[in-house]
C-alpha positions in Angstrom: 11.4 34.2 -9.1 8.1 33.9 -11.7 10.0 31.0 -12.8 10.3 29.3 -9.4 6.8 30.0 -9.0 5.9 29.1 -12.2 7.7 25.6 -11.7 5.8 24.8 -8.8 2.5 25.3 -10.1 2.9 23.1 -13.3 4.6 20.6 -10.5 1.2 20.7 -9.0 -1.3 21.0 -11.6 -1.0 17.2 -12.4 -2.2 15.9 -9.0 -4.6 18.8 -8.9 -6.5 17.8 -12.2 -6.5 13.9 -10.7 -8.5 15.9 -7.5 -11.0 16.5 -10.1 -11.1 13.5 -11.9 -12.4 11.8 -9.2 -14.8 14.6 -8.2 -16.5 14.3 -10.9 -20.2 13.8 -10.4 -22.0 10.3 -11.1 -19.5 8.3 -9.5 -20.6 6.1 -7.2 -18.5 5.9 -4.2 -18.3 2.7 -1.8 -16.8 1.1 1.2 -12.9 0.5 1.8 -12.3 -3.2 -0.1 -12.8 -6.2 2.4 -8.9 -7.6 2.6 -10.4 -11.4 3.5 -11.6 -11.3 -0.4 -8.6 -9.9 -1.9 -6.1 -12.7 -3.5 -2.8 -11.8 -2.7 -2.1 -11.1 -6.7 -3.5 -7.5 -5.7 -0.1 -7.0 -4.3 1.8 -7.4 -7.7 1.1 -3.5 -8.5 2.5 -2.6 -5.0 5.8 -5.0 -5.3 6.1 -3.7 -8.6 6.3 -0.1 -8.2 8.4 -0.9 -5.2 11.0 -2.5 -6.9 11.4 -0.6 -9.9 12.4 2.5 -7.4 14.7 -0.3 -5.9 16.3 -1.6 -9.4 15.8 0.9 -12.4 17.9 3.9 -11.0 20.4 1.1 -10.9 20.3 -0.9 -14.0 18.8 1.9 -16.2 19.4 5.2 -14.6 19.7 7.7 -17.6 16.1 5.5 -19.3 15.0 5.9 -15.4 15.2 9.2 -14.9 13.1 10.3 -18.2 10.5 7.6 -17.6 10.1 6.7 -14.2 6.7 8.9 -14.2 5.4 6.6 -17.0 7.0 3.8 -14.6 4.6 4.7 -11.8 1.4 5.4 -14.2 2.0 1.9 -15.9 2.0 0.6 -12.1 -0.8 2.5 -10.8 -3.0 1.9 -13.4 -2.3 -1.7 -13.5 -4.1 -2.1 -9.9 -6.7 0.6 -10.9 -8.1 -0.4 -13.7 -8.5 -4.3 -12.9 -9.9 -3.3 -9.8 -12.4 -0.7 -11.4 -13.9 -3.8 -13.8 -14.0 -6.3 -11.0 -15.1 -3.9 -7.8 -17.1 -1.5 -9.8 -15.6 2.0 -10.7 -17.4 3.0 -7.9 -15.0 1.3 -5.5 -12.0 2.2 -7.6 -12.9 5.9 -7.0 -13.1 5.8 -3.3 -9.9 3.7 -3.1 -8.6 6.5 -5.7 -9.9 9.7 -3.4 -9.1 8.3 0.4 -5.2 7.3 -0.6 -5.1 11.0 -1.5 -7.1 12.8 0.9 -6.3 10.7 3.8 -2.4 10.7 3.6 -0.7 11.2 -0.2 -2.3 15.1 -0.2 -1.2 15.9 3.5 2.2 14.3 3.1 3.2 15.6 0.2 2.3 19.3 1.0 4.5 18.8 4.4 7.8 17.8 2.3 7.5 20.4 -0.2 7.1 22.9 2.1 9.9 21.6 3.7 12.0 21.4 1.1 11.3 25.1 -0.2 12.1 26.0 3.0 15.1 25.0 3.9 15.9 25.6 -0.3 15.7 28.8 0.4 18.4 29.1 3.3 21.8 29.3 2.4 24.5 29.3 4.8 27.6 31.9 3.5 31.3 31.7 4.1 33.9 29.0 4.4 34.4 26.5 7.2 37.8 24.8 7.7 36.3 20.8 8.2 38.5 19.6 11.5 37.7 16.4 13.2 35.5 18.7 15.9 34.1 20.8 13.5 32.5 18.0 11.6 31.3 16.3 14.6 29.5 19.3 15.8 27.9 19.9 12.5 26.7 16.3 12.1 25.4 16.8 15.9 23.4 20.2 14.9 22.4 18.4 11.6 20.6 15.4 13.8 19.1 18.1 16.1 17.8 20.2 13.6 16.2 16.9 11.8 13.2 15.9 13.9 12.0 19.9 14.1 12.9 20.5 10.0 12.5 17.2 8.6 15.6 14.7 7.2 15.0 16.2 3.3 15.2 20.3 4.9 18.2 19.5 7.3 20.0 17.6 4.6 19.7 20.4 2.0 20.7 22.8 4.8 24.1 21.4 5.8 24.9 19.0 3.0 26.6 22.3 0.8 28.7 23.7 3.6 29.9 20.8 5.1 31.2 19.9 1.8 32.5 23.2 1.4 34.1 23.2 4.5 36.0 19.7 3.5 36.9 20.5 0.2 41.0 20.9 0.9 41.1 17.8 2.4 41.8 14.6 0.5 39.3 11.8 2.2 36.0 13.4 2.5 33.8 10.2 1.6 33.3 9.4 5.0 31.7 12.5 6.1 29.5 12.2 3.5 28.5 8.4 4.6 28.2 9.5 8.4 26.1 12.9 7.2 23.6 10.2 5.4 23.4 8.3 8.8 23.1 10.7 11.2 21.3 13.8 9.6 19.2 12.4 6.7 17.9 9.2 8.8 18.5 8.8 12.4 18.5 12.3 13.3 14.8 12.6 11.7 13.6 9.6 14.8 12.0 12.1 17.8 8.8 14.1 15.7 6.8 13.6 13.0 8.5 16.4 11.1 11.3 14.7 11.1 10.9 11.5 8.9 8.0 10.4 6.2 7.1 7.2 7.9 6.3 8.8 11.4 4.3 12.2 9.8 1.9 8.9 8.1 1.5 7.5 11.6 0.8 11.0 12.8 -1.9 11.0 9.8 -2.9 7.6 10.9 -4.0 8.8 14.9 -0.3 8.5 17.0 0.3 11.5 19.1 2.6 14.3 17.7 5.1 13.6 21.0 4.9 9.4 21.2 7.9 9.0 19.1 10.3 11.6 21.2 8.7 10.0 24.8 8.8 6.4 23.5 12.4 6.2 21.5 14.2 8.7 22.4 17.1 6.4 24.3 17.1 4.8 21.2 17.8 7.3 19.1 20.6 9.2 21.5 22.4 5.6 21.7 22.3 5.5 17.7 23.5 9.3 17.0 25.8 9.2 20.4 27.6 6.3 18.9 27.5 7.4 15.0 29.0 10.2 16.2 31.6 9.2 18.3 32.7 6.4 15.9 32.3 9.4 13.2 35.1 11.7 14.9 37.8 8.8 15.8 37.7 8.2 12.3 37.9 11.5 10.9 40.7 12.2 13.8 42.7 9.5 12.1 42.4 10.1 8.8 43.1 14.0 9.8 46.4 13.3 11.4 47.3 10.5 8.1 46.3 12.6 5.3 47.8 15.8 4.7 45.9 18.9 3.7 45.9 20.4 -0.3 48.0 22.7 -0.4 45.3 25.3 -1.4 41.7 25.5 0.1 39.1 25.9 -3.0 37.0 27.8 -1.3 38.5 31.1 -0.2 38.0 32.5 3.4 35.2 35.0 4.0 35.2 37.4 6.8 32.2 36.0 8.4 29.7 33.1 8.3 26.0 34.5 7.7 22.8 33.2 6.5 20.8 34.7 3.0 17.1 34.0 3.2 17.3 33.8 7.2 13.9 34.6 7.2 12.9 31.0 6.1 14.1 29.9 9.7 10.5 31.8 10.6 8.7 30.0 8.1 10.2 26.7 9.2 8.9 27.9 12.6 5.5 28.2 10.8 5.2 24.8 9.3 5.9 23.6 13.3 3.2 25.3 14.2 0.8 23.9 11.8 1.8 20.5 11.8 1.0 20.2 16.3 -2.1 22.5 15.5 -3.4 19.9 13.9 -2.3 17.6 16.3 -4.0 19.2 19.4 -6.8 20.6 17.8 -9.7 18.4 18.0 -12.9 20.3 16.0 -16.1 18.5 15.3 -16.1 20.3 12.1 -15.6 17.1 9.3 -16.4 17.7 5.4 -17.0 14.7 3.9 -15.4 14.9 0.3 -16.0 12.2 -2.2 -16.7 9.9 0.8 -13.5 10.5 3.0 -14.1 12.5 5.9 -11.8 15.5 6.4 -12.0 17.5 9.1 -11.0 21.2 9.4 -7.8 21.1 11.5 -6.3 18.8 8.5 -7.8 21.7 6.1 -6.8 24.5 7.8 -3.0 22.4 8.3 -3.2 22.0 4.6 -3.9 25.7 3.0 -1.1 26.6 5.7 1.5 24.9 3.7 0.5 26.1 1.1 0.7 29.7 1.9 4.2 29.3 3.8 5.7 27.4 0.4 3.8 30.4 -1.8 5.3 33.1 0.7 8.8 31.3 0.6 9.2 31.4 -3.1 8.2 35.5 -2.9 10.3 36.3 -0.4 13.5 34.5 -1.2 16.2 36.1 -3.9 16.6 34.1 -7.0 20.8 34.5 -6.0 19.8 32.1 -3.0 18.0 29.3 -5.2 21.4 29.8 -7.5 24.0 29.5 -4.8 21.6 26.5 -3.6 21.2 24.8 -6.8 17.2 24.4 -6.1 15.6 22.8 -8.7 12.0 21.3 -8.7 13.1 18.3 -10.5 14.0 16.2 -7.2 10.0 17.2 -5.6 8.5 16.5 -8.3 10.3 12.9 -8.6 9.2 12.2 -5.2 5.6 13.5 -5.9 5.3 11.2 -8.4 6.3 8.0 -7.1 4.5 8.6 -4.0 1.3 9.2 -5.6 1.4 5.4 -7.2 2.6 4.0 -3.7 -0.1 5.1 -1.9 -2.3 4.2 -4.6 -0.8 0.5 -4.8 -0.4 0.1 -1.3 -4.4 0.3 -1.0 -5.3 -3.7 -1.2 -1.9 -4.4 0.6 -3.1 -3.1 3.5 -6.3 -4.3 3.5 -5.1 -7.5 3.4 -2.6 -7.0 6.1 -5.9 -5.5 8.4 -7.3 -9.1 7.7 -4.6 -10.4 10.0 -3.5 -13.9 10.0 -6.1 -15.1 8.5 -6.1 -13.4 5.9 -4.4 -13.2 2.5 -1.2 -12.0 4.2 -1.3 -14.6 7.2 2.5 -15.3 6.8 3.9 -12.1 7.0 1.7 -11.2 10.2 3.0 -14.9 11.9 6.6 -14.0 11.0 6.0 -11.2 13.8 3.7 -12.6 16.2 5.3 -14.7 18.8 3.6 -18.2 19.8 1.5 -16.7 22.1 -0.1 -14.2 19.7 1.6 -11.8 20.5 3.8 -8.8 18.6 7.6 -9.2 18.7 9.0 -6.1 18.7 12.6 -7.3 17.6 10.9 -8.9 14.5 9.4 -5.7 13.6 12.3 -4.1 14.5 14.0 -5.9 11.6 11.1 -6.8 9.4 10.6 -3.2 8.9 13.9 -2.3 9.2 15.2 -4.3 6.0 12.2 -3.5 4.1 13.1 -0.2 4.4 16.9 -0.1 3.6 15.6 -1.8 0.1 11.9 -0.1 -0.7 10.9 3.2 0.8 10.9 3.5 4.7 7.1 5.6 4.4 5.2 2.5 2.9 7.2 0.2 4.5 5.9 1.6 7.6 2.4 1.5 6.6 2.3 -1.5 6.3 3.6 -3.2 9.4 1.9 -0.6 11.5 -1.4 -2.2 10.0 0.1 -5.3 10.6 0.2 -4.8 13.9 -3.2 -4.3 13.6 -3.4 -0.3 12.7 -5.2 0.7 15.8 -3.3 3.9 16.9 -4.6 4.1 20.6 -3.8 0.2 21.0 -0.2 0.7 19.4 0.5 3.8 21.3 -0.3 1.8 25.0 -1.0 -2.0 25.2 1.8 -2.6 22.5 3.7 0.2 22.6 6.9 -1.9 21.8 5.8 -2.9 19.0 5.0 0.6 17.7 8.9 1.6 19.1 10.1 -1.0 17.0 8.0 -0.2 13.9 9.2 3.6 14.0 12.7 2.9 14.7 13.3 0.2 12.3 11.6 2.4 9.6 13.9 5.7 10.6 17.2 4.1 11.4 17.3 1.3 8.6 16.2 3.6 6.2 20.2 4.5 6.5 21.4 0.9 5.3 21.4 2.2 1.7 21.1 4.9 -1.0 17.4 4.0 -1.6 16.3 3.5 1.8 15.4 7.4 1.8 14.7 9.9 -0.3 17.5 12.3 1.0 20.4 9.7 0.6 20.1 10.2 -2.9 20.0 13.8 -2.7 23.1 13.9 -0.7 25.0 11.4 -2.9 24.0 13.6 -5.5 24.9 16.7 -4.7 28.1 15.2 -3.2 29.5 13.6 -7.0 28.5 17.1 -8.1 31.0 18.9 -5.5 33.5 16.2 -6.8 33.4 13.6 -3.9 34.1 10.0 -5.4 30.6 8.6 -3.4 31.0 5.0 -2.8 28.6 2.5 -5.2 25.1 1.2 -4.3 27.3 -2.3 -2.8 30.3 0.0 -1.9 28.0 2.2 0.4 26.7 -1.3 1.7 29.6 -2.1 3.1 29.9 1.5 5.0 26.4 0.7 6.6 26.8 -3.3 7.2 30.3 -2.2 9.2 29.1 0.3 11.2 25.3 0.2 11.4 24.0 -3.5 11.6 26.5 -3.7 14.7 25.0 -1.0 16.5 21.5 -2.4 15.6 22.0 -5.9 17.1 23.2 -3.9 20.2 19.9 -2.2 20.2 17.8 -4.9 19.6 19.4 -7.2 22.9 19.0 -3.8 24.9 15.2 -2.3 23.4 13.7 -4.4 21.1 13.7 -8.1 23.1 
């Protein structure tokens, strides 16, 4: 257990030493950078980062997976540094210091408290995968998303459902429909659920807008998934037959080790709508970002519950779980230059169509001026089977102008369409969301022949992009 604990303070210590960095005294902070005097070449760093996460695992995955923190420095300093000698360090820092107290801090601390968690669950015993067993544990799965987060639900039921398929011959598909259903659309109704929709809670848009706003969405996409899911798996049931010996011999019961992470998981709930509904006057201003105590108090919450889940959880249930750091701490990483590099973006996008980014923001505004939702719906939706569905989100919600209390009434649509293209879409392939590749690989590692990055393409261009155009007639016109 030290060495848990041990792991996640060294996974930590780097972002802690840029906190001080930037604290340091003698800088001289300024105002947010005026998008209208940005060229659009500020984007490069941005498009960069963004596609060497798209490409690199691909092309270069064993050089990748060494190097892709260097990746993300080389990016990261490539905006900050041009931008320190042209805007004035002073500038630079306060870019620097509101990307991480604003959003990259808070975010962060939610998914690796999350993903202790639920890293410290582990379901026990063998499940016998029938056509009706699978469904139901996809359903659960897409239940228990929105109130544990996509990553936690995914590291949950990803291992026994496995498990509980491993005498059967074709067990690609479940894998395929677990991605859909559990580690995307499943994730649609709360900001606990998915990365893009905890930023827009960050960002001012009620804890409960999503679940009110698209929830028939989101019961059409998992009602369908599912149904589509379990005439398949029916078929190939009756074709295949069974191996004649299951690998994974019965136990007498099915039980939980480290149930007392379901309480913790309870906890980070309970933090996360605190700071929703609790409105304080209390603000510390810190290095020029204002930050006010209901995000603090949020904050050291996380903390304590990750801290208290490594203590209290057996090293045998981080064995039988395979819990490493290594998958975080990738996903610390490249966040930290995204939200870096996405700084000028959106300040350019805030500009509106005049500015630097006029094009994109007229590809979504309809004749009249205004939004159209369907083109948001797919804008952001294709962006984020191909990027990261958290930035992707950022930007088009300050597309759309960033103004949470407009986006949450006068155009709600649009802000329907912005959180359901980034949630659902993230599905269309491996890199649309952090938990696909989790699941594909801990799946190749259990011995399922995963489908490639085109291969798995083909999975969600058959069955998703139908079911999309169907929502976009019904929702999204």
């Amino acid at each position: 257990m030290a060495l848990t604990i041990h792991a996640f303070v060294k996974t930590w210590c780097w972002p802690g030493a840029l906190v001080l960095l930037c604290l340091w005294p003698g800088l001289s902070l300024a105002a947010m950078p005026d998008g209208n005097q940005l060229p659009v070449a500020w984007g490069i760093p941005f498009a960069g980062l963004l596609l060497s996460i798209a490409l690199l695992p691909l092309l270069a995955p064993a050089w990748w997976h060494r190097h892709f923190g260097k990746v993300t420095a080389a990016w990261s300093l490539a905006f900050l540094l041009p931008f320190a000698a042209l805007h004035g360090p002073g500038m630079a820092a306060f870019s620097l210091m509101h990307a991480l107290l604003a959003e990259y801090i808070p975010f962060i601390l939610l998914l690796t408290a999350l993903y202790t968690v639920a890293g410290g669950i582990h379901i026990r015993g063998n499940l016998h995968g029938s056509p009706g067993l699978n469904t139901a544990l996809l359903a659960t799965g897409a239940v228990l998303a929105s109130f544990m987060g996509t990553t936690g639900a995914s590291m949950l039921l990803i291992r026994p459902l496995i498990r509980a398929n491993d005498l059967r011959q074709n067990r690609v598909h479940v894998v395929v429909f677990f991605i859909f259903i559990v580690s995307n659309a499943g994730g649609s109704l709360t900001p606990l659920g998915d990365p893009p929709l905890f930023l827009g809670f960050l960002n001012g848009v009620d804890f409960f807008w999503t679940m009110r706003h698209i929830f028939p969405e989101t019961l059409f996409l998992v009602a369908s998934l599912l149904a589509i899911f379990y005439l398949l798996d029916a078929w190939l049931y009756r074709r295949n037959p069974l191996l004649p010996q299951d690998p994974t011999p019965d136990t007498p019961q099915i039980g939980f080790d480290g149930a007392a992470n379901f309480w913790l998981l309870g906890g980070v709930a309970g933090l996360v709508l605190l700071s929703g509904f609790w409105k304080s006057p209390v603000v510390f201003n810190i290095a020029g970002t204002p930050v006010g105590l209901p995000g603090l108090v949020r904050d050291a919450g996380l903390v304590a519950i990750t801290l208290l889940s490594l203590n209290i959880t057996s090293a045998k249930v981080y064995a039988d779980n395979q819990f490493s750091w290594g998958p975080m701490l990738e996903v610390a990483k490249l966040f930290a230059g995204i939200f870096l590099t996405i700084v000028p973006v959106i300040a350019m996008l805030k500009a509106g169509a005049g500015g630097p980014f006029g094009a994109v923001v007229s590809s979504v505004t309809r004749p009249d001026g205004t939004p159209d939702p369907a083109m948001y719906f797919w804008a952001t939706g294709v962006l984020s089977s191909f990027l990261d569905n958290a930035p992707t989100y950022l930007v088009f919600f300050n597309t759309a102008g960033g103004d949470p209390q407009a986006l949450m009434t006068t155009f709600a649509p649009t802000l329907a369409a912005i959180s359901a293209g980034a949630v659902f879409m993230g599905a269309n392939t491996y890199i649309g969301n952090a938990p696909n590749l989790m699941v594909r690989a801990i799946a190749e590692d259990r011995g399922v022949k995963m489908p490639s990055f085109f291969g798995y393409m083909l999975w969600s261009g058959g069955v998703l992009i139908p079911l999309f155009a169907l929502m976009t007639l019904i929702w999204f016109r």
